[in-house]
C-alpha positions, 0 to 999 in steps of 0.5 A, spaced: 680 965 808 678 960 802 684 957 799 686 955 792 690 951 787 696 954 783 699 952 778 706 954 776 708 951 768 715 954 768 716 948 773 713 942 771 717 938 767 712 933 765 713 928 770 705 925 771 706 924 779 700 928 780 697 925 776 699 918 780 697 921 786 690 923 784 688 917 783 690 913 787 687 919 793 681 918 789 680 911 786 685 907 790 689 906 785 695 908 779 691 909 774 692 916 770 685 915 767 681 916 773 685 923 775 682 929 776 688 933 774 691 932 767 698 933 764 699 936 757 706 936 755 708 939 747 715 935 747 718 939 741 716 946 744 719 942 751 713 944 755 708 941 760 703 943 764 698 940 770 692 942 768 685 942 773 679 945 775 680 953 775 674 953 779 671 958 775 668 964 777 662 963 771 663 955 770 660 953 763 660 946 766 655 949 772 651 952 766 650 948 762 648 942 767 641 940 765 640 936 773 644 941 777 649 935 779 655 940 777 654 946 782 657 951 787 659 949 793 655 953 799 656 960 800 663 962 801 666 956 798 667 958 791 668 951 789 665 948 784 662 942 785 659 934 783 654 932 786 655 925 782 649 922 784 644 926 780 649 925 774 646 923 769 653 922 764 652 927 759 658 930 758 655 937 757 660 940 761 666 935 759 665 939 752 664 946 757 670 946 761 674 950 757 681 947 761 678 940 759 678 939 767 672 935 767 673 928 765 669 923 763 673 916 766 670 910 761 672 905 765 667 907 771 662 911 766 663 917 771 664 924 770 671 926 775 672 933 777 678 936 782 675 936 788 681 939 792 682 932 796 678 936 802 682 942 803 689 937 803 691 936 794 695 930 793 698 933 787 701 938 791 703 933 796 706 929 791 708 934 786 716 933 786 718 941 783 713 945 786 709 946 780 702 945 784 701 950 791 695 950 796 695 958 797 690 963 800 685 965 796 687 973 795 684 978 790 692 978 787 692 970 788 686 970 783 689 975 779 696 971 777 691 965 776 688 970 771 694 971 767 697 964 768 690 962 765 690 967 760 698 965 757 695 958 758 689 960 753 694 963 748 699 957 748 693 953 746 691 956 740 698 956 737 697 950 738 691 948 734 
C-alpha cells in the first residue's frame, strides 16, 4: 500500500517551518522561494494552511504539459511526477494546478513540484503541530482528503 500526504488546516498556526525544511531537503538551503509546499494564511480570518501537491487523480498539470516532463509515476504509484530535464519552462501547468502547487522558482528558472522526499516528507518531520501526515494511502484516506480539498476549494472562492 502507497502512502500520502495529509493536511490537517485546523492545526496550522502559520509557522512556515514546512516551508523551511522543504528547502533546505530540496535545495540545501533556507529559502521559502525554493519550496514545494507554500503556506497561505488569511491573518484577519486567523487562518493558514500548508498547501502542496494533492497528487491528483486527473492532474491538469500532466494534461497540459506539451513535453510530457509532468507525469505519472509507474504504475501503482499514483504519484504525479517531474521529469525536470524535458522541461521546458512554460509554466503551462503552474497556471493548471488548481492548489497553486507547482511552482515556478525564479531564482533557478526551474519548475518545483512536491516530490514526497522519496517516501520520507520533511515538512512532516518538521511540522511542529501535527498539521502535515504521512498515512496510508486507503479509499477513506482519499475521501477525507476530498472533503479537506472541497472546504479548501470553498474557502478560496470567498476569498476572491
Amino acid at each position: 500500500m502507497g502512502k500520502m500526504l495529509m493536511i490537517y488546516p485546523d492545526k496550522c498556526t502559520g509557522c512556515r517551518i514546512c516551508e523551511l525544511a522543504c528547502s533546505f531537503q530540496q535545495e540545501g538551503s533556507f529559502r521559502p522561494g525554493a519550496s514545494r509546499i507554500k503556506t497561505l494564511t488569511w491573518e484577519r480570518e486567523g487562518f493558514s494552511v500548508p498547501l502542496l501537491c494533492q497528487q491528483c487523480d486527473d492532474a491538469g498539470c500532466v494534461s497540459v504539459c506539451p513535453t510530457g516532463a509532468m507525469h505519472y509515476g509507474p504504475p501503482g504509484s499514483d504519484l504525479v511526477e517531474l521529469n525536470q530535464d524535458a522541461c521546458i519552462g512554460c509554466k503551462l501547468c503552474v497556471i493548471a494546478c488548481p492548489f497553486g502547487s507547482v511552482n515556478y522558482d525564479s531564482a533557478t528558472r526551474l519548475i518545483a513540484k512536491c516530490d514526497t522526499c522519496a517516501g520520507a516528507p520533511q515538512c512532516v518531520a518538521m511540522c511542529p503541530n501535527g498539521a502535515l501526515e504521512w498515512v496510508d494511502d486507503a479509499e477513506q484516506t482519499r475521501a477525507r482528503k476530498r472533503v479537506v480539498g472541497e472546504k479548501l476549494k470553498a474557502v478560496f472562492e470567498e476569498v476572491k
